[in-house]
C-alpha positions in Angstrom: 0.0 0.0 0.0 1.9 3.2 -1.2 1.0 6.7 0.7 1.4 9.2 -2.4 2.5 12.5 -0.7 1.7 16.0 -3.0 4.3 19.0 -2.8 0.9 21.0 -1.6 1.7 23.3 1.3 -0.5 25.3 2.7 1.8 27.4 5.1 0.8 30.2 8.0 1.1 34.1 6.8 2.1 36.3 9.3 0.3 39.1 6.4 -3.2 38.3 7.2 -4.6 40.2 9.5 -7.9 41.0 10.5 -9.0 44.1 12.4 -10.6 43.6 15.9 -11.5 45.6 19.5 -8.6 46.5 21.7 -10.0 45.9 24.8 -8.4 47.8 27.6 -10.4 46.6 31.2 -9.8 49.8 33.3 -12.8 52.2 32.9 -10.1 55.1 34.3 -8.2 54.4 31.3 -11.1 54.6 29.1 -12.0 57.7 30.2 -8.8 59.3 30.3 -7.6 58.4 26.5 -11.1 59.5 25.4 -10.4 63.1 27.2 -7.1 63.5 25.6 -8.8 62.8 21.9 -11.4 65.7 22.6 -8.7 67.9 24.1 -7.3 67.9 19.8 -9.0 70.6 17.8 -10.5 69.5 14.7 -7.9 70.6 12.5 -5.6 67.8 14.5 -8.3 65.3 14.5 -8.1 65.4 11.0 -4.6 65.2 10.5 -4.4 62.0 13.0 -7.1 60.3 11.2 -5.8 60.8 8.0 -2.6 59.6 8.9 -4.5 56.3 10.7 -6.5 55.9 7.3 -3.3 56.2 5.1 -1.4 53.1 6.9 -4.1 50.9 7.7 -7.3 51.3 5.2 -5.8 49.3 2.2 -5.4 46.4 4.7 -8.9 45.9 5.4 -12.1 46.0 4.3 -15.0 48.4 5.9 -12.6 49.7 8.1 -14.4 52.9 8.3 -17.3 51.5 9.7 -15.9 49.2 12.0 -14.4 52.4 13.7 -17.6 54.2 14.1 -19.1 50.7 15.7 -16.2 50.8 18.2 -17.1 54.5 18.5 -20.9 53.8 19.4 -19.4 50.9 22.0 -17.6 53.4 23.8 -19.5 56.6 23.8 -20.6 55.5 27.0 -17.5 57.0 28.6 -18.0 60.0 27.3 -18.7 63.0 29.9 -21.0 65.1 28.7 -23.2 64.4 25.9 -22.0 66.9 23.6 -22.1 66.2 19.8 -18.7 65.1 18.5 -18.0 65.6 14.2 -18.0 62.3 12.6 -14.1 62.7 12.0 -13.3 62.6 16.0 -15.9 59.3 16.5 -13.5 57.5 13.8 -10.5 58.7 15.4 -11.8 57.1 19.2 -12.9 54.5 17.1 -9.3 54.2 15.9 -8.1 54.1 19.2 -9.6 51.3 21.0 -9.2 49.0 17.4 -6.1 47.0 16.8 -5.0 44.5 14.0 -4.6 40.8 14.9 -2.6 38.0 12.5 -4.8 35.1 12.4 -2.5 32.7 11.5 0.6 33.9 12.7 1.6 31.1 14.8 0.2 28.1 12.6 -2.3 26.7 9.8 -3.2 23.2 10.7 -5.7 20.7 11.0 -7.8 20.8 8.0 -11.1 18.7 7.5 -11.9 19.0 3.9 -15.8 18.9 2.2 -17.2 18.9 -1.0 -17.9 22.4 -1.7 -21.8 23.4 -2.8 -20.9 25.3 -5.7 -19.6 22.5 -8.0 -20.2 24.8 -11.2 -18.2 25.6 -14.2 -15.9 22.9 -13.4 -14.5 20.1 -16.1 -15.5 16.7 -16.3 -14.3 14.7 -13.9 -13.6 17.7 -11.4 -14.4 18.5 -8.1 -14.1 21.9 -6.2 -13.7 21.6 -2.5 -13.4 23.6 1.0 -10.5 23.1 3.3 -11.0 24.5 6.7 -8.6 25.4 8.9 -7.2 26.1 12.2 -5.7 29.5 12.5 -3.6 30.2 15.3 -2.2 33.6 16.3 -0.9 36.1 18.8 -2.0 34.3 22.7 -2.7 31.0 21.1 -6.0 32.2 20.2 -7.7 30.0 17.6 -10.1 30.2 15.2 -11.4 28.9 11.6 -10.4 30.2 8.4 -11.0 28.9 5.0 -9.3 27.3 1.4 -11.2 26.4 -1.8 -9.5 24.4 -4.3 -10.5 21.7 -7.3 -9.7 18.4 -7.9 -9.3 17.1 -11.7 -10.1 13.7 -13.3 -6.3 12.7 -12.9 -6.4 13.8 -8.7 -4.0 16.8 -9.5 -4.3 19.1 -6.5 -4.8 23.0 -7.0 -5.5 25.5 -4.5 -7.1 28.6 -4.8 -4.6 31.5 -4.2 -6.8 33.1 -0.7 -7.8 36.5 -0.9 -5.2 39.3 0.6 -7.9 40.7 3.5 -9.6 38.6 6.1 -12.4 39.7 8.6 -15.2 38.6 10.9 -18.8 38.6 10.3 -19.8 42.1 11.3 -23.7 40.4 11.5 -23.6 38.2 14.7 -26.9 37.4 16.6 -28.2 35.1 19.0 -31.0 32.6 18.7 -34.1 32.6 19.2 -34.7 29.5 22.2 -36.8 27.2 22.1 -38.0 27.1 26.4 -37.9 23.2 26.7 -34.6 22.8 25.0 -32.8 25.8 27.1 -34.3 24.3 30.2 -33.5 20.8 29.3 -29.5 22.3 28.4 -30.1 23.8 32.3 -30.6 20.3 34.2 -27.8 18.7 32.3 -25.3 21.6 33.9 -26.7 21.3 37.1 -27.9 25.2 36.8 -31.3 24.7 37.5 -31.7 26.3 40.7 -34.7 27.6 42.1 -34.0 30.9 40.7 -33.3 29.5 37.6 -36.3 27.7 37.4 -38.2 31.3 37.9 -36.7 32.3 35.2 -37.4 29.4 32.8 -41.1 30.0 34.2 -41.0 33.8 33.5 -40.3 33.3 29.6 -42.9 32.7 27.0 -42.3 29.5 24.6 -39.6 30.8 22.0 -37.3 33.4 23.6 -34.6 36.2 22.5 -31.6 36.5 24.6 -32.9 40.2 24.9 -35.8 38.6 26.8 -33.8 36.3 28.7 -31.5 39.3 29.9 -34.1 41.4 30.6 -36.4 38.3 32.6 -32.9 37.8 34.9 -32.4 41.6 35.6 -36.0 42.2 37.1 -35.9 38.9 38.7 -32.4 39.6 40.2 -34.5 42.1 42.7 -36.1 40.3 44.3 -33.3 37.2 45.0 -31.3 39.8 46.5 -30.6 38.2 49.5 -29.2 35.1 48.1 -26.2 37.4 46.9 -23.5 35.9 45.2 -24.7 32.5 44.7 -27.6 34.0 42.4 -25.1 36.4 40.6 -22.7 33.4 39.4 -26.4 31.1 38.3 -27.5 34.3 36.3 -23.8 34.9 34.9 -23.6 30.7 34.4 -27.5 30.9 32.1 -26.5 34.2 30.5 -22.8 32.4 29.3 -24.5 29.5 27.9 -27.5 31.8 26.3 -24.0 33.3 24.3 -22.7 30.3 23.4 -25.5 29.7 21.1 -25.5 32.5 18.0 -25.3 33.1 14.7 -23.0 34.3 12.5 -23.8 35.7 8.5 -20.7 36.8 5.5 -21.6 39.1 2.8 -21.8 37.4 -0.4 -19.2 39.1 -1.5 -16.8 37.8 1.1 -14.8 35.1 -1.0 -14.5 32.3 1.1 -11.3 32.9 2.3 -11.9 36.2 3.5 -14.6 34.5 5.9 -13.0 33.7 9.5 -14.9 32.5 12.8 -13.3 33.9 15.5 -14.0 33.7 19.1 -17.3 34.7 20.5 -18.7 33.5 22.8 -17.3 32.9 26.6 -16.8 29.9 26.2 -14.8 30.2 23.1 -12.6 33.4 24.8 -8.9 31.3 24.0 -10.3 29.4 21.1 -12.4 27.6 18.3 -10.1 24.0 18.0 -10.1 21.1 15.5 -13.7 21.6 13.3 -14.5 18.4 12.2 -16.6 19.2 8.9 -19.2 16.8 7.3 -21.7 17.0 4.3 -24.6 15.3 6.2 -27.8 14.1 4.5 -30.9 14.3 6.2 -33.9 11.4 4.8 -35.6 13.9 2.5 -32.1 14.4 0.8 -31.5 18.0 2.4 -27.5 18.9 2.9 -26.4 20.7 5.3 -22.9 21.2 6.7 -21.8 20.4 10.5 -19.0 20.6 12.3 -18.3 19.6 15.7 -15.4 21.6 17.3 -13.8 22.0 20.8 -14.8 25.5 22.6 -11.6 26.7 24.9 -12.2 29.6 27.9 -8.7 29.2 28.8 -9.3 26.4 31.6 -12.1 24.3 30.1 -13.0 22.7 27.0 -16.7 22.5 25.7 -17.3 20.3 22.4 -20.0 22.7 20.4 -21.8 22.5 16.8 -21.3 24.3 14.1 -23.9 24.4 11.0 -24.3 26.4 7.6 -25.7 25.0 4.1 -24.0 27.7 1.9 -20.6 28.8 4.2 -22.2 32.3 4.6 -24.5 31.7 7.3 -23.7 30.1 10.1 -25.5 28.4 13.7 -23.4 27.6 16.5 -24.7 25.9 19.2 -24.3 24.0 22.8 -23.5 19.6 22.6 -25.6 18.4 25.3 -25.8 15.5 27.8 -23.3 13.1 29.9 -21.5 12.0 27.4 -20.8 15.6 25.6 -16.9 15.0 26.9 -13.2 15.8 25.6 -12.4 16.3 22.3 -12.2 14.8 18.8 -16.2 14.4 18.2 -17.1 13.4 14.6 -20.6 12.7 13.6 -21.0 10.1 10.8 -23.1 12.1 7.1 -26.3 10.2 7.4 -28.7 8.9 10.0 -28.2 5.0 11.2 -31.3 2.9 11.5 -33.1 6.3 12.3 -30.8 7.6 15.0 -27.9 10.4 15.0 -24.7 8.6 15.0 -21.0 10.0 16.3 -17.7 8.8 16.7 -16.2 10.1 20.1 -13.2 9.6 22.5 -14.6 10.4 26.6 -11.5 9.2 28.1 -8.3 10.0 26.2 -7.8 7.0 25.4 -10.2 4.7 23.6 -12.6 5.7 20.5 -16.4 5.8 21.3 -19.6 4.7 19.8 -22.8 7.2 20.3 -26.2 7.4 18.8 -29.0 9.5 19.8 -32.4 10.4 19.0 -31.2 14.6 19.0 -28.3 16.1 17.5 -27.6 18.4 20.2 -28.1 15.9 23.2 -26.0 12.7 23.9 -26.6 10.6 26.5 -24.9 6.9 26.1 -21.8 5.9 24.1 -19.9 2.4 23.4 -16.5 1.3 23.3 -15.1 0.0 20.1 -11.8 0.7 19.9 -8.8 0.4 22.2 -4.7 0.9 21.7 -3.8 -2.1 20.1 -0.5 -1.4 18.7 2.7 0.0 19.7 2.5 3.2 18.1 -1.3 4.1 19.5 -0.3 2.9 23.3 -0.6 6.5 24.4 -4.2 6.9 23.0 -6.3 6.4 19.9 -8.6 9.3 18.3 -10.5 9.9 15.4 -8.5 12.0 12.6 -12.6 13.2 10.7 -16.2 11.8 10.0 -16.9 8.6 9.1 -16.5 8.4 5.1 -19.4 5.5 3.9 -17.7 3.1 1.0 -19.5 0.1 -0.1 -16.9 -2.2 2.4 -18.1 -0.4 5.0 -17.9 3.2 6.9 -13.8 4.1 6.7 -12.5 6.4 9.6 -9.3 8.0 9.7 -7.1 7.7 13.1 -4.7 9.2 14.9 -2.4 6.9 17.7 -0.1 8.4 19.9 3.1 6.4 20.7 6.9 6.6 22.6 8.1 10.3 22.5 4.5 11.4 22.2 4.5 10.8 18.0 1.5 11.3 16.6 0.6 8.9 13.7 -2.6 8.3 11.6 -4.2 5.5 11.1 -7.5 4.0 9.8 -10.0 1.4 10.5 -13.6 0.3 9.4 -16.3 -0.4 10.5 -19.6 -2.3 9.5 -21.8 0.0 7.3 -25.5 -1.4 8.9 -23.7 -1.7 12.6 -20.6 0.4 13.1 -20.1 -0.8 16.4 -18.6 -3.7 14.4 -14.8 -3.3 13.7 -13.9 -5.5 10.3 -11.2 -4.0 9.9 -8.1 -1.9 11.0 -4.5 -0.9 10.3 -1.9 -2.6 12.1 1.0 -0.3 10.9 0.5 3.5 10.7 -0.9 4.8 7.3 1.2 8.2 7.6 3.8 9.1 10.5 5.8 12.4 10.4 9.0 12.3 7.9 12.1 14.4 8.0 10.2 17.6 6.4 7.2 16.9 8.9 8.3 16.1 12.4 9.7 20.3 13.2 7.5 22.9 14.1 5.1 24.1 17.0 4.1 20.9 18.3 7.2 18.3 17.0 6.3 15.1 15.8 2.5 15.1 15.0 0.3 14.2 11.9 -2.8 15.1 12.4 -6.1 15.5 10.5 -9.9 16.6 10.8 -11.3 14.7 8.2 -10.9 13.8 4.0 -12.3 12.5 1.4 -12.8 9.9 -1.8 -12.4 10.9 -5.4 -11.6 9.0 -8.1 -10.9 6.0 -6.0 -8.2 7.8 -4.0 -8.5 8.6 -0.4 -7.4 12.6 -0.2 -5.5 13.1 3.3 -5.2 16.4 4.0 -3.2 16.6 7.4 -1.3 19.2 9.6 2.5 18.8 10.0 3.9 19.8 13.3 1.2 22.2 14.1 2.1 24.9 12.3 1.4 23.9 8.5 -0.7 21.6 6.2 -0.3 19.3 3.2 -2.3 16.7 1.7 -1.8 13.3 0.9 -3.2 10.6 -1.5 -3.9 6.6 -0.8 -5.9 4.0 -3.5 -9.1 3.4 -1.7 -9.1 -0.2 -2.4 -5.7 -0.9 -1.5 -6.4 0.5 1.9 -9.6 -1.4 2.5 -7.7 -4.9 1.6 -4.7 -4.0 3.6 -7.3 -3.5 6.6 -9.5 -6.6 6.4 -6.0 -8.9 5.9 
């Protein structure tokens, strides 16, 4: 079985930056930087701002109206409310707006899709969508975007990305659904008996406007109960946030789109989005992605969904068994039930079905380290990929020196709690060019695909960059069932 490596790289640039807040936490300094902008008479205003337009406004898009957004997010610290010329709101706006290189530390763990635009293509080609983990300045991670086609022949090509990059400028939260949220509530352990009076106090389908607003009045009268109630209402509000949505401008090419952190629970990261074209039983597509939330001490596995890449739903994993990372959830229903792929324990990979996406309740073992080189642990390297021999996932094991390797196993397509078949040698460890770079030693991907009787593998080299990899679909299948 020959592993057919492609010269594609698909390396970090330090060049693409995106323009966010610059968050400074002392209200005193606030106030104090805003007082020394309206001590500048117009004449200076406009001599700053034209020098802050001139070095930053052909990096970015909508630059402009990000400041004045910044501007209307601070005005609050304003003293008096005297009107200010729309040339000193930009210039505040200026000031408390920084740029941030998303991907300045590393470009790694892609899962790749079929992208829905398969037009204007030649026979026998197929475009697709790489995502990506960006990494930058504090470790902070988030998702970024490639496109690229594949021809007839499995020649690779990758679309050159676009020279700006931003965040959706339209985020907004959901509209809850009462049962659900309260439901979400019991499995944290938050409902409390002020809780509780709050679920009460809301009407069926809820705004987080509503929700805020319902916890504010009720806060009143729990005042006795001090802290206690402030860190429940804090505790509903956090995981109110951690379900939103997120919509790009058409015009956006795809790699200008980036989802960055916003939610608390996503404050040091978005990690590992595992994508997959699912297919519901009327034959609807949509896209999900499972992914790991980071706050900087704990990890929360959330879902991510968009049919079209330009609008997207992000919501809360629920239940016992939402645990750790590395959750892949197989494209299609099995015997009627959700199905996912799942690692609880860090070591062994996990069996779950369920009755709702977004609530998990039992799992299965069907997997343990076997081999030398997966003694450490085993974990799922993307989605389940359905062939006629059965449902093919990609591994990773973890062996002596912490080396990661990938693997791959299969199971049965009817019951995949079935293993018929599995790698007994790793399908790709790190080479020479492979094994330097943030996190030494690691191959690691979040999920391929088949084409043309090839399995295509892209994968992350060190944690820092990203290639791809080819393997005859066949030849893999025998080599497992031997």
């Amino acid at each position: 079985m020959k592993v057919i490596r492609t010269d594609v790289v698909i390396k970090p640039d330090y060049k693409r930056v995106l323009y966010r807040p610059f968050t400074i936490v002392s209200e005193e300094r606030i106030t104090k930087i805003i007082g020394r902008i309206l001590t500048l008479s117009e004449a200076e205003v406009k001599n700053e701002l034209n020098q802050v337009i001139t070095e930053f406004e052909e990096r970015h898009q909508r630059l402009r109206k990000f400041y004045l957004n910044r501007f209307e997010q601070m005005k609050k610290y304003l003293l008096t409310d005297k009107q200010l010329s729309n040339d000193r709101k930009l210039l505040i706006g200026a000031y408390f707006t920084q740029e941030y290189s998303l991907e300045s530390a590393a470009l790694f763990n892609p899962s790749m899709v079929w992208h829905p635009d398969q037009s204007n293509l030649a026979e026998g080609s197929r475009r697709f969508i790489l995502s990506l983990r960006a990494t930058g300045e504090g470790h902070i991670s988030s998702i970024t975007f490639r496109s690229g086609v594949i021809d007839k022949g499995n020649n690779i090509n990758i679309d050159i990305p676009s020279r700006y990059v931003t965040t959706s400028e339209n985020i907004s939260n959901q509209i809850f659904e009462k049962a659900l949220f309260e439901r979400k509530l019991i499995e944290l352990d938050l409902l409390t008996d002020f809780a509780q009076k709050v679920i009460d106090s809301l009407d069926e389908n809820f705004s987080f406007i509503n929700l805020e607003e319902t916890i504010k009045i009720l806060l009143r009268t729990f005042r006795k109960n001090g802290l206690e109630i402030e860190l429940t209402s804090r505790a509903i509000l956090s995981l109110a946030l951690s379900n939103y949505e997120i919509q790009y401008n058409s015009d956006q090419r795809l790699s200008e789109r980036v989802i960055f952190p916003h939610s608390p629970s996503e404050m040091n990261g978005i990690e590992d989005a595992r994508f997959v074209e699912f297919i519901d039983e009327n034959g609807q597509k949509t896209y999900y992605a499972t992914y790991t939330a980071y706050d900087g001490k704990v990890i929360f596995p959330q879902l991510l969904e968009t049919k079209d890449f330009l609008n997207f739903k992000i919501s809360t994993l629920n239940g016992p068994e939402v645990k750790n990372k590395g959750m892949a959830l197989f494209p299609r229903k099995i015997n009627g039930l959700y199905a996912m792929i799942s690692r609880q324990d860090n070591e062994n990979i996990f069996l779950m079905y369920s009755e709702h996406l977004h609530f998990w309740y039992t799992k299965q073992i069907i997997l343990k380290p076997t081999y030398p080189w997966e003694f450490v642990q085993l974990g799922n390297c993307g989605s389940p990929i359905e062939t006629e021999a059965g449902w093919l996932v990609l591994s990773h094991g973890v062996g002596a020196m912490r080396e990661y390797s990938m693997g791959a196993f299969l199971l049965d397509k009817d019951d995949p709690s079935k293993v018929i078949g599995r790698l007994k040698e790793p399908l790709l460890t790190p080479n020479e060019n492979e094994r330097e770079g943030y996190v030494p030693n690691v191959v690691y991907s979040c999920g391929g695909a088949i084409h043309d009787d090839e399995l295509i593998i892209p994968y992350a080299m060190s944690d820092h960059a990203s290639s791809i990899a080819k393997v005859n679909v066949k030849e893999l299948i025998d080599e497992m069932i031997k």
